[in-house]
N, C-alpha and C positions, 0 to 999 in steps of 0.2 A: 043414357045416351049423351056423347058429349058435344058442347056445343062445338060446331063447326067455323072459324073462322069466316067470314065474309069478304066473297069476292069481289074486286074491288074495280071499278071498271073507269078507266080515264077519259075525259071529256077534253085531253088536251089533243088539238089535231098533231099529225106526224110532223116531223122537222121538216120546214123547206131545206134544198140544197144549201148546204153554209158557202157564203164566201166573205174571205177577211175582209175588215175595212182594209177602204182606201189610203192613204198618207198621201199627200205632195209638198213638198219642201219648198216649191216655188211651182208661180202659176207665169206663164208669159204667153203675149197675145201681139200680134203684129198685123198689118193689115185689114185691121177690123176698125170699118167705118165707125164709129163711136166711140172709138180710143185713141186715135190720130195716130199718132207714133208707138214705137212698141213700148209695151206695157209689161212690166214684172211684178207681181209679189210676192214676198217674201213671207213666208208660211212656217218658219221657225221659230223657236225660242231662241234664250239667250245664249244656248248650249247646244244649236244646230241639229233640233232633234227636234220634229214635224211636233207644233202647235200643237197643243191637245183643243183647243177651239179656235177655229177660224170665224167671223159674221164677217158678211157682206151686205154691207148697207148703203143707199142713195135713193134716191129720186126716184120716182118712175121716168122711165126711158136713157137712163145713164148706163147702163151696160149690163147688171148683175145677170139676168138671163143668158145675153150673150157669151158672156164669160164662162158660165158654167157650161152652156150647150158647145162654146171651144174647145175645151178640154173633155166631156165626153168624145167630141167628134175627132180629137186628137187622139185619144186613148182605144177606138174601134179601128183607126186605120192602122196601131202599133201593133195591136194583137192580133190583127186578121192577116 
């Protein structure tokens, strides 16, 4: 009797839907109470080709929340 290979059963759950990262090359924010005037950063390297890491670092209540929840709420009215 030969032995029979052992089947093999995966404990990985199934893929969520993939979607690419992000990139931005620049981030700009106007009118946001906690930035006064408008505000750009620039999110590239030396060769104009998106950061491979951005940090955003300050204080509590200097903006970085804001910041990020601008540009999500910038990017849902682009694709909607």
């Amino acid at each position: 009797m030969a032995d029979k290979p052992k089947k093999t059963t995966s404990k990985r759950k199934p893929a969520a839907h993939y979607e690419p990262p992000v990139y931005f090359l620049s981030l700009a924010v106007d009118r946001v109470l906690c930035f006064k005037d408008k505000q750009v950063l620039d999110l590239t390297d030396s060769n104009d080709n998106p950061a491979q890491w951005t940090v955003i670092l300050g204080d509590n209540g200097v903006g970085k929340t804001t910041l990020l929840h601008s540009e999500i709420d910038n990017r849902s009215t682009k694709t909607s």
